[in-house]
C-alpha positions, 0 to 999 in steps of 0.5 A: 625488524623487531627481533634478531633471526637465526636459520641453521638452513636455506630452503626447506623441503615441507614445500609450503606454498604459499611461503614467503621465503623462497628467494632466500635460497635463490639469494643465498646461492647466487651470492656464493656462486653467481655462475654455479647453482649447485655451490654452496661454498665452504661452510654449507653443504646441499642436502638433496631429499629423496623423491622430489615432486614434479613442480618443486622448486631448488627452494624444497629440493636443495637444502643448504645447510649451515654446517659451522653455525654452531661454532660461528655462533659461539664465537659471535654470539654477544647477548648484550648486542640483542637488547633484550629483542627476541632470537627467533629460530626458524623465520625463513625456514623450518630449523626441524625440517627432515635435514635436521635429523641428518645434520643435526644444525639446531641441536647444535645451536641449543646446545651452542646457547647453554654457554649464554644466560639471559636470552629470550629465545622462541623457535617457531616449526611445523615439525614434531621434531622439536620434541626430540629437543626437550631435554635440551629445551628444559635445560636451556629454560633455566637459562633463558625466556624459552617458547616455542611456536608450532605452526598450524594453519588447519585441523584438516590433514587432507587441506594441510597436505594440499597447501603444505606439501611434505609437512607433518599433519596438524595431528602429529604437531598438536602432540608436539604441543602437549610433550613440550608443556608436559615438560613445562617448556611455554609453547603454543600455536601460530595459525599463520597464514590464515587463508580468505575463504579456506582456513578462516571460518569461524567454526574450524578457527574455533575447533584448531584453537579448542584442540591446542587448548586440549594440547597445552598450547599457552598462547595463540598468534595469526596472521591473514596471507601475505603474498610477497613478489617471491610466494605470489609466482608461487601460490596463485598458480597452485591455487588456480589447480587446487581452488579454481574457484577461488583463482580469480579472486585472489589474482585480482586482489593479489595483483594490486596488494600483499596483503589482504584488505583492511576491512577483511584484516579487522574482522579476522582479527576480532573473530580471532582474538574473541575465540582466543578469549573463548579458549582461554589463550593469549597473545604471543 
């Protein structure tokens, strides 16, 4: 990879179905314990959220938490050994997940990363959350090359809650978006995955980039679905419930690739990128 990655936990309620992750926690825990489900060994403790949904996985509904990540990390942590790579908070689970206010990882991590000079550091999250960071956020941007990503597949709260079943409404993210430039803190928007047939017009891409412009968003990254092994036993059922429609398209295709085809990636990208000019944003 092109960056090194660092997850205060393993799992994530916002329950995302068509996240690419959910072996991790499988990983994590049959490497602690390949007899015991529940354990989580010395330095991680399970946090289980209130009213899990029928259909819900360990993946949503047990969260690992990486209670002595601070401290391992400021007895680890060399900037040297980054080579100017980028650390990325939160690439296989959402570091402001509601576990966040109860454990209170990440804070720890930033405030962890004050005692460091030099870093470029980017934080990607579908949580409002982060917000709460920006005074440690601001600090550590006299310190650091700091961004943030807020991830937003869709304006649409009613599609959003279909697809992102516990996450913050795209609302509550913009308005993340705009404390966080208000504060002079570089942030902007990952529309990721950008799904065929559900989230890639051209008019709803065109009003999500318009209203993170009105936010303060800098920058604008996408990506069309990937379905690794783990997100496709996941996702193609749940689509066949919520887009049936669809279903058959997407297993066949899905059935031979990750991704979806060249022709489709190339055409997304050149409407993509032509909106983004439109808007006035750039690349990550």
């Amino acid at each position: 990879m092109g960056f090194w990655s660092l997850n205060p936990y393993i799992g994530c309620e916002f329950g995302c179905t068509y996240c690419y992750a959910r072996d991790t926690h499988r990983w994590a825990v049959e490497r602690v314990s390949p007899k015991a489900d529940e354990s989580t060994g010395s330095d991680m403790r399970a946090s289980e959220p209130p009213g899990a949904a029928v259909g819900e996985t360990s993946f949503e509904r047990n969260i690992l938490v990486k209670a002595n990540l601070a401290h391992a990390l400021a007895r680890t942590l060399d900037p040297a050994r980054l080579a100017g790579h980028v650390l990325v908070i939160g690439t296989a689970t959402d570091p402001y997940q509601p576990a966040e206010r109860r454990f209170g990882v990440t804070r720890g991590v930033l405030e962890t990363l004050l005692a460091f000079k030099g870093i470029r550091l980017s934080i990607t999250t579908k949580s409002p959350l982060v917000a709460r960071d920006i005074d440690l956020l601001t600090r550590l941007r006299e310190r650091h090359d700091v961004s943030v990503n807020m991830s937003i597949a869709t304006l649409d709260p009613r599609l959003a809650r279909r697809l992102e079943a516990r996450s913050a409404v795209p609302a509550a993210r913009l308005r993340a978006v705009r404390q966080l430039a208000d504060a002079g803190i570089r942030a902007g928007i990952f529309v990721m995955p950008i799904l065929p047939c559900i989230t890639d017009g051209r008019s709803e891409l065109d009003r999500l980039l318009a209203a993170a412009k009105e936010a303060g968003a800098r920058f604008a990254s996408w990506s069309a679905l990937r379905l690794g092994p783990a997100a496709r036993r996941h996702f193609l059922p749940h689509l066949a419930r919520e887009f049936p429609e669809l279903a058959s398209r997407y297993a066949r295709h899905y059935a031979r690739y990750d991704t979806a085809g060249w022709a489709y990636r190339k055409a997304l990208r050149a409407r993509f990128h032509a909106l983004r000019r439109k808007h006035g944003l750039t690349g990550n």
